[in-house]
N, C-alpha and C positions, 0 to 999 in steps of 0.2 A: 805429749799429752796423752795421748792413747793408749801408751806403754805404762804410763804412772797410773792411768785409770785401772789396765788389765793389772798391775800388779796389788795396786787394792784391792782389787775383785779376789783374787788368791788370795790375800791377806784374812779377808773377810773369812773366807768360804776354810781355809785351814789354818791350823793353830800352830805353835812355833814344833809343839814335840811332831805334829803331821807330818809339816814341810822338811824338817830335821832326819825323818824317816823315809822322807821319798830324794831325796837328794840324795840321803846315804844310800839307797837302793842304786840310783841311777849313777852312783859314782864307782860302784862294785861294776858295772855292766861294760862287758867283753869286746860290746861292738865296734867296730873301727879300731883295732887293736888297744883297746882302752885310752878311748879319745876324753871321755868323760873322768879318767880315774883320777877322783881327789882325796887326797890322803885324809885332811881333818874332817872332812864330813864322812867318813868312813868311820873315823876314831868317835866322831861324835855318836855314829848311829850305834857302835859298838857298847856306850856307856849308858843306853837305854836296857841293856842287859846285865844289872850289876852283878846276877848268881851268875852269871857264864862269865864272865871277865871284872874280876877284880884290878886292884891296881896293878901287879903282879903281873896277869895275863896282857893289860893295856899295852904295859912297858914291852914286852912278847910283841902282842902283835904289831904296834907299831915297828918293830926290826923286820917282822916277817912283810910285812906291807911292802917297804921298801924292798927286800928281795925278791919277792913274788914279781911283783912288775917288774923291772928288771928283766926279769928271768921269761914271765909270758911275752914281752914286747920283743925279746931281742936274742933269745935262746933258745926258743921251742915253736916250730911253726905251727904245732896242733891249737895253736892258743889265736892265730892269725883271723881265722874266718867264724869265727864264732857270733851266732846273733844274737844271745839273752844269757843272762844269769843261771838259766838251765842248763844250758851247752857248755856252759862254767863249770857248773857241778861236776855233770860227765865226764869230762874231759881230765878234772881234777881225780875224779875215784878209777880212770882207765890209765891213768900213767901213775897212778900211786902219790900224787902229791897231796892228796887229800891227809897224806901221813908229816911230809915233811913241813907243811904249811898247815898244821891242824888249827889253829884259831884263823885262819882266814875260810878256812873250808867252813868252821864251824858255823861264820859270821854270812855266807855264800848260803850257807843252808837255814840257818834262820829267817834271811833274807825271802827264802821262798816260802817259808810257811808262813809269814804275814800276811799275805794275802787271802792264804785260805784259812788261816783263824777271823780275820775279818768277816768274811763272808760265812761265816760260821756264826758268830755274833751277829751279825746283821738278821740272818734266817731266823735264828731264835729268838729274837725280839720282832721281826715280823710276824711271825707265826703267834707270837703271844697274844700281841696287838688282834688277830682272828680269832682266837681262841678267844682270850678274857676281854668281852664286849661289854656295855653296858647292861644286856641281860645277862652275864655273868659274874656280875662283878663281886660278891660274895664268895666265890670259891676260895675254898681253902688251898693249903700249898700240894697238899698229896695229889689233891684230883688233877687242880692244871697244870703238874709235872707229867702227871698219867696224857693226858688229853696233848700235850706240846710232844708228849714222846710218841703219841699214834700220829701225831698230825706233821710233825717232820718225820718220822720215816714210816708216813703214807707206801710206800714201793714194795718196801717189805711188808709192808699190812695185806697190801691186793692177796699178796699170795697166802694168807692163812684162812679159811672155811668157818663160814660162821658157828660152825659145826664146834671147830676146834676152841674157839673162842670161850663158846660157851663151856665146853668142858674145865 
């Protein structure tokens, strides 16, 4: 009962394309000499990319999937002690297989910019939310582009002189 509770609770909280994207993350992941690695949730998370993989590249990387594992599990011990998706990457561009496996490298590198486009999206829709309040609500689109661009890169704002601003 507990487990069918927690698994609605997930259900609720993420959508099929969410879940579909984190399984495919977690099924890419190196650790325990890829204890996790599943092939169709891999293929799955690959066809949320239809410009990077057409049917064409599909048919590819499912061949290179199966060689790759293969090959990391049971032919190259640099692939043994790895603990995330990053040490994947490295690992892949310091022994050059990033070339001979290029759509799994591609999908290994994808993989890691998801997170930080998300968190990108997320920033910029908080910040907007600060920005355009209900005493704002009127602005036009030039100013609170101007005002979201001072207010997300605040860091860089510290360092220019009111001085300069105003020139």
């Amino acid at each position: 009962a507990i487990i069918d509770l927690a698994l609605q609770e997930l259900n609720n909280r993420f959508d099929v394309v969410t879940s579909d994207f984190l399984l495919g993350m977690a099924s890419l992941s190196p650790v325990d000499s890829f204890a996790n690695f599943h092939k169709d949730r891999i293929m799955k998370l690959a066809e949320y990319y239809p410009s990077e993989f057409g049917d064409k590249e599909l048919r590819e990387l499912n061949f290179q999937l199966d060689d790759f594992i293969v090959y990391a599990q049971k032919c190259d011990s640099k692939f043994l002690n790895l603990k995330g998706i990053k040490d994947l990457a490295k690992v892949m561009i310091e022994t050059k297989l990033d070339q001979t496996w290029s759509l799994v490298y591609l999908l290994v590198k994808l993989t890691l910019i998801i997170p930080v486009a998300t968190v990108s999206v997320e920033r910029a829709f908080s910040s907007m939310k600060y920005i355009k309040n209900d005493l704002r609500n009127k602005m036009d689109e030039d100013l609170l582009n101007g005002c979201l661009v001072c207010y997300i890169e605040s860091s860089i704002f510290k360092n220019v002189s009111n001085d300069a601003i105003i020139d």
